[in-house]
C-alpha positions in Angstrom: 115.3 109.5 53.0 115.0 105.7 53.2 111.8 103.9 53.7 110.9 100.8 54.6 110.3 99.1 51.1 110.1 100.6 47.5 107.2 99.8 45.2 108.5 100.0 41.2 105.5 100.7 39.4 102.1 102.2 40.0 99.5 99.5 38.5 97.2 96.8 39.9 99.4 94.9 41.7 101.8 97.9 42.9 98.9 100.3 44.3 97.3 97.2 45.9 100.8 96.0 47.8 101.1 99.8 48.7 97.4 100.1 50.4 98.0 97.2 52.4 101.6 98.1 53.4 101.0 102.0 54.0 97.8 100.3 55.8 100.0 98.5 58.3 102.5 101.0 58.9 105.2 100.6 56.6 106.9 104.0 55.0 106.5 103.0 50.9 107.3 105.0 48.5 106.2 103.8 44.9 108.0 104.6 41.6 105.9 105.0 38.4 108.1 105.4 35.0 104.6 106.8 33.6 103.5 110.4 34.4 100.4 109.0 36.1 99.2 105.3 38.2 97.8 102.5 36.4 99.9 100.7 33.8 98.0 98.7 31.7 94.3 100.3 33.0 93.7 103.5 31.3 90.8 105.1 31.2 90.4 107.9 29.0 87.8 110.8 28.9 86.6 112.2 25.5 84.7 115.8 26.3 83.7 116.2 22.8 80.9 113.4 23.4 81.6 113.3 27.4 82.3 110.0 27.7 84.7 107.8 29.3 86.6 104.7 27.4 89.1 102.1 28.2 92.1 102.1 26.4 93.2 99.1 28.6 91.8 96.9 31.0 87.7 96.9 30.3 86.2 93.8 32.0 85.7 92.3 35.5 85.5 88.6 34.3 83.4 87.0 36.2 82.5 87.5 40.4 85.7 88.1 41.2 86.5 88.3 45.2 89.0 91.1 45.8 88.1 93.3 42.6 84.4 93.1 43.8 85.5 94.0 47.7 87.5 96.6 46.5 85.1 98.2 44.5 82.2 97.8 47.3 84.9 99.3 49.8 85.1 102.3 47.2 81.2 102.7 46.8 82.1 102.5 43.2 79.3 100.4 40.7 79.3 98.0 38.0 77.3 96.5 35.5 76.6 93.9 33.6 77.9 93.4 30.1 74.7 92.6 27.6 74.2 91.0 24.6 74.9 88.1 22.3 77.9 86.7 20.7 77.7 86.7 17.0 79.5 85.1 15.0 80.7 86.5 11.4 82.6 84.0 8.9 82.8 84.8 5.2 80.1 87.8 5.5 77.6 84.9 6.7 76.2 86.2 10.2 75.6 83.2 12.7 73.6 84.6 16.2 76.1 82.4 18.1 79.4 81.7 19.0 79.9 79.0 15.8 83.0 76.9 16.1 84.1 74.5 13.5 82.6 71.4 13.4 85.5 69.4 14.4 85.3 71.2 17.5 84.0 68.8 19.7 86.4 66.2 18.4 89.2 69.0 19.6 87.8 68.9 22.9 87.6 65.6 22.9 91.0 64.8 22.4 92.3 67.4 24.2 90.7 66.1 27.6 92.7 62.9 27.0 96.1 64.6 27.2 98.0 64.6 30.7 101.4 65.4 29.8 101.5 69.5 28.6 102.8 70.3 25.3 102.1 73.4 23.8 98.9 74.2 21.5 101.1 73.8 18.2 102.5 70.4 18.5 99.1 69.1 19.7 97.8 70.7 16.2 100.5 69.3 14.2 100.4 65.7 16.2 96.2 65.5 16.1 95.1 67.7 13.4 97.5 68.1 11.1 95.3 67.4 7.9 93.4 69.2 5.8 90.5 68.6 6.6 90.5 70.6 10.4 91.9 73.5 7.9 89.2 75.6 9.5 89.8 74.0 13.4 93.5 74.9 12.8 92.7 78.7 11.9 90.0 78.2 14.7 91.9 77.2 17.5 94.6 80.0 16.5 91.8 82.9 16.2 90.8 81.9 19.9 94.3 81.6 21.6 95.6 84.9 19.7 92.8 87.1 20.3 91.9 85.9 23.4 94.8 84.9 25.4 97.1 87.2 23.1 99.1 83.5 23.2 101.8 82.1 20.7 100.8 79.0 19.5 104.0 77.3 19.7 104.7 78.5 23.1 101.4 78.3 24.7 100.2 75.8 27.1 97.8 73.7 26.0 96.5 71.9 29.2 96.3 76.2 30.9 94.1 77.4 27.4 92.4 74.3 27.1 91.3 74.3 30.9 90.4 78.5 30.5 88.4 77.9 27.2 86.1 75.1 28.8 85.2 77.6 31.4 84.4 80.4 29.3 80.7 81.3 30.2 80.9 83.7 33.6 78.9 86.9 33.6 81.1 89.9 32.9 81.1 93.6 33.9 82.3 97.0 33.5 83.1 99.4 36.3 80.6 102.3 35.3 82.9 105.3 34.6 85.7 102.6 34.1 88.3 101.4 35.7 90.6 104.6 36.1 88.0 104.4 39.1 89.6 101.5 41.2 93.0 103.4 40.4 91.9 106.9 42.0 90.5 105.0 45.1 93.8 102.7 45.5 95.9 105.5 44.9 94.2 108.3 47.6 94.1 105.1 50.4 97.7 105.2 50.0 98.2 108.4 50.2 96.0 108.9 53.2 98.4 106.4 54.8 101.1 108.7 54.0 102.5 106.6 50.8 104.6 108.5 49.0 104.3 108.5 45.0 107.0 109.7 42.4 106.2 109.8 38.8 108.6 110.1 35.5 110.4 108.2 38.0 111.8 104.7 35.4 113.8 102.7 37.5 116.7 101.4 35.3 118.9 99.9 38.4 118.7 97.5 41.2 121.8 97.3 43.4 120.5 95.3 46.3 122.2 93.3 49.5 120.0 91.4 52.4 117.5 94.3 53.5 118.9 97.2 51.6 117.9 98.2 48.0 119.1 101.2 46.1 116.6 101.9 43.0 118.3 104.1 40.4 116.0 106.1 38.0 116.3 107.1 34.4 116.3 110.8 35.6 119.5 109.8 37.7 118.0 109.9 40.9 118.1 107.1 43.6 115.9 105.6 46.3 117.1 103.6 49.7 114.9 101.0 51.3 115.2 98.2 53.3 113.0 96.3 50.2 111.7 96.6 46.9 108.2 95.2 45.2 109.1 94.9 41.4 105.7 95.0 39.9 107.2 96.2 35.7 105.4 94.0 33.2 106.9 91.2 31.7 107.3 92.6 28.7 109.7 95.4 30.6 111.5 92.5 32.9 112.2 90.1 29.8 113.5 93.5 27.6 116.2 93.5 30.9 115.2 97.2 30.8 115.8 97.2 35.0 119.2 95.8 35.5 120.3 93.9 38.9 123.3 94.6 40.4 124.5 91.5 41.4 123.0 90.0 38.7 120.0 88.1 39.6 120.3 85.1 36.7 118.1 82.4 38.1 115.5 85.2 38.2 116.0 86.6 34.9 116.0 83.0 33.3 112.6 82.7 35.0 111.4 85.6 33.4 112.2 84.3 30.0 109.9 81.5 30.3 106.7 83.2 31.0 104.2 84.4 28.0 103.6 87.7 27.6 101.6 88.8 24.5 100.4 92.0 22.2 97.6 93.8 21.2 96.3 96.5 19.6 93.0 98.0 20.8 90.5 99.9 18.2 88.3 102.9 19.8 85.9 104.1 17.1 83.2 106.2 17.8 80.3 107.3 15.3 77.8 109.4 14.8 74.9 106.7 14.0 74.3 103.7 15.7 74.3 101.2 12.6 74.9 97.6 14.0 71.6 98.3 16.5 69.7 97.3 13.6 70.6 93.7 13.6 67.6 91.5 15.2 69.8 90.1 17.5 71.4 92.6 20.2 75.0 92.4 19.8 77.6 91.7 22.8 80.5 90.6 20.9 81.6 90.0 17.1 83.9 87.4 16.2 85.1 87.5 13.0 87.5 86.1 10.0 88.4 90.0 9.4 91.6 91.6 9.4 90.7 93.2 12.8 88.6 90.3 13.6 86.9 91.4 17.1 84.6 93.7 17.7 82.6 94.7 21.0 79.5 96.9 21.6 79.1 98.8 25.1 75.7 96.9 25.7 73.5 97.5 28.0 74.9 101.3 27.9 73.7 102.7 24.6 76.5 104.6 23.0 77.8 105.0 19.8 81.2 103.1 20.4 82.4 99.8 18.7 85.8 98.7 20.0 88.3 96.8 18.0 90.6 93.8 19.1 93.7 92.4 17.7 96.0 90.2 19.9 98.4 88.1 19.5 102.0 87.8 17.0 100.4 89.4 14.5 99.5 92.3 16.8 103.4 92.6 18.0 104.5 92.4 14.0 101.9 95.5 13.4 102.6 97.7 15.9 104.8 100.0 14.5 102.2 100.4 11.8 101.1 104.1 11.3 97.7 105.2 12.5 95.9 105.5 9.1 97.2 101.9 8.0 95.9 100.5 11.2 92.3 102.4 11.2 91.8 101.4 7.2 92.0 98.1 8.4 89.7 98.5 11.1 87.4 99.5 8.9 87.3 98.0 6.0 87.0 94.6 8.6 83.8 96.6 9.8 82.7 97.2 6.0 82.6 93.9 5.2 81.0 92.3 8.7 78.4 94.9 8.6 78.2 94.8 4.6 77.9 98.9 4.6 80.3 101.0 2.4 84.0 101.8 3.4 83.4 105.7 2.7 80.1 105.7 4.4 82.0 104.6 7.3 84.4 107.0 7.1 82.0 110.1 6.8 80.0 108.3 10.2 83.3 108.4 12.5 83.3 110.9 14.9 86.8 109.8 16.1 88.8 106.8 16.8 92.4 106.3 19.6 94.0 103.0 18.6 96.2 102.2 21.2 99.6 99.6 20.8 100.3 98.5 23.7 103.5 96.6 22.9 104.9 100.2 21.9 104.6 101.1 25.1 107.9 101.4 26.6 106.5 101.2 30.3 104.5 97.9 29.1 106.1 96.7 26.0 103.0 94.1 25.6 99.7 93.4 26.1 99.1 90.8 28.8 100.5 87.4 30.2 99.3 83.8 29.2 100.8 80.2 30.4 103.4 78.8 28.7 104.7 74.9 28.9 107.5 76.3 31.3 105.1 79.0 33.1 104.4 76.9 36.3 108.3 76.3 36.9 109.2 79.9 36.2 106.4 81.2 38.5 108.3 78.9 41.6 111.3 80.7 41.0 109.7 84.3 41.0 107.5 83.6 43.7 110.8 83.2 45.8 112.1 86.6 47.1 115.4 87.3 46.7 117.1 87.5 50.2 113.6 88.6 51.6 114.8 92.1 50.0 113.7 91.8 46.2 110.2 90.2 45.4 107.9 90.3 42.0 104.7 91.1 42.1 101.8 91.2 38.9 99.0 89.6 37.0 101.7 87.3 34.8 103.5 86.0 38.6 100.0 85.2 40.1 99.8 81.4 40.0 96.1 81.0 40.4 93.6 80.4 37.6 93.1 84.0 36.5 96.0 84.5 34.2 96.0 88.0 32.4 93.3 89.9 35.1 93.5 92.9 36.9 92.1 90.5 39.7 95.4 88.8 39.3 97.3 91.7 39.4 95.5 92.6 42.6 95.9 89.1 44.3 99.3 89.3 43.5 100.4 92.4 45.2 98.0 91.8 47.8 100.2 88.2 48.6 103.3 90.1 48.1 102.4 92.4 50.9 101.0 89.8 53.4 104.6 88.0 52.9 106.5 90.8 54.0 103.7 91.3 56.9 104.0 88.3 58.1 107.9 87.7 57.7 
């Protein structure tokens, strides 16, 4: 059979280009190298305590336009995210965010700068000294963990712009994001979408409206056009080949930033950070695992670990026990309680790699010095046949969302509706 366009992969951006295709008419048929939809959002269900937890995606940031619609289409609720953000620096506990002093003077200087260069040089050229020691380690905390960025490729006028505007409200979907996914997923199916699973495409061959998608399990898909929505981290590992060769495209690719992390589920049997004074949204700490995040204003007994960034890619392979000794022994020392104590409190714990992921290979996007040049290239379809689709493509301010993901595929599909 050949349809009207192929859709490779079953995430955000994918599902949303398929619900507005399938919506208008179009015969899609989406390929998923996964066994189920959502790439990077993953929500999980543990029946021993029966609760669900993200093992991806977790947080709406901010009021968000499509994600919000979507979600009111769906008659599916959200909350707020509560409490403060505590800061934890050599054991000290600080009931704020506490930067180092010299932060200001970072700011400062870094609203005088017009031309971009990436956060490293500005370090070495500005505060190279050793006296912004603690700014240095600062600035690098912030853009790893946060932005899952590498210093000497990240842009510094995109991070510097995102950290300045740091203070929306936030939210969870209640019962998690795997939500959204169903409801995507069953439009397009109502519409007479047509989804394929186990299905990795590995092959391209393409001419002016007519693609042939070849799949790992040797099977092959005709359409007049294909939505390539893979991750970065699959596109820049060249695991889909082109056939011609699409080099402009996969030099493109190259340029965007596309980081790790490693995400820490541990859930106990006792409650033990409630009995801090001040409720507690968020940790940030100088820890091993240095992030930590409470599930306020829903009282459960989960604290979930972050670690993002080059140091998250060079731990990845790490075993399970390596990587959930360090997660708590960081927690031993923020919380100053005893590392067997902790032990004999967890219930359970899932750390999930992403960059291990062969369907992901990474984490999430961030802007590079060469992003906004790349993004013009991939923004271009390729003989109005092949066109890219995702958070890391979307050239708007909301680099690494799912609502970035969704705009994405939802421009991606209004191209080729209006073409």
């Amino acid at each position: 059979m050949k349809y009207d366009i192929i859709i490779a992969g079953a995430g955000a951006a994918g599902l949303m280009a398929m619900k507005e295709l399938t919506g208008a008419g179009y015969s899609v048929c989406c390929l998923e190298a996964a066994a189920n939809a959502g790439g990077r959002i993953a929500t999980i269900r543990k029946d021993e305590v029966n609760e669900c937890f993200e093992a991806g995606a977790e947080f709406i940031h901010g009021d968000l336009p499509l994600t919000l619609q979507l979600l009111n289409e769906a008659g599916i609720s959200y909350t707020a995210t509560d409490g403060e953000m505590i800061s934890v620096k050599k054991g000290v506990w600080h009931d704020d965010e506490e930067h180092d002093t010299h932060w200001p003077q970072f700011i400062s200087q870094l609203k005088k700068i017009r031309e971009d260069i990436t956060i490293r040089s500005f370090l070495e050229k500005h505060f190279a000294s050793s006296e912004f020691a603690d700014l240095r380690r600062d600035v690098q905390q912030f853009a790893e963990g946060f932005d899952l960025a590498d210093l000497s490729k990240a842009s510094l006028l995109a991070l510097g712009e995102e950290w300045q505007h740091m203070n929306e409200r936030q939210y969870r979907i209640d019962g998690g994001y795997g939500k959204l996914i169903n409801y995507l997923a069953e439009k397009c199916k109502r519409a007479n979408g047509t989804f394929f699973f186990n299905a990795c495409v590995t092959k391209i061959d393409h001419k002016k409206d007519h693609v042939v998608a070849h799949t790992l399990n040797g099977d092959a898909y005709t359409a007049s056009k294909i939505i390539v929505t893979a991750s970065v981290g699959v596109l820049q590992a060249g695991t889909i080949r082109f056939e011609p060769e699409l080099p402009m495209y996969t030099h493109a690719v190259q340029q965007l930033g596309f980081g790790s992390v490693i995400k820490f589920l541990l859930y106990f049997k006792t409650r033990f950070w409630k009995d801090h004074p001040v409720p507690i949204g968020f940790l940030l700490s100088d820890e091993e695992i240095p992030t930590w995040w409470t599930q306020l204003p829903i009282q459960n007994n989960l604290l979930t670990g972050w670690l993002g960034g080059p140091i998250a890619a060079a731990r990845s392979n790490e075993n399970d026990e390596s990587l959930l000794s360090s997660a708590l022994l960081s927690l031993s020392h923020i919380f100053h309680r005893p590392l067997a104590d902790l032990r004999t409190d967890l219930v359970f714990h899932q750390i999930i790699c992403w960059h291990s992921d062969p369907f992901i290979k990474g984490g999430y996007s961030y802007e590079t010095v060469e992003s906004a040049e790349a993004k013009k290239v991939l923004l271009r379809p390729v003989n109005d046949t092949i066109y890219f689709a995702g958070e890391a493509i979307y050239d708007g301010d909301l680099q690494g969302t799912v609502e970035a993901a969704l705009q994405s595929g939802k421009s991606v599909a209004d191209l080729i509706k209006t073409a």
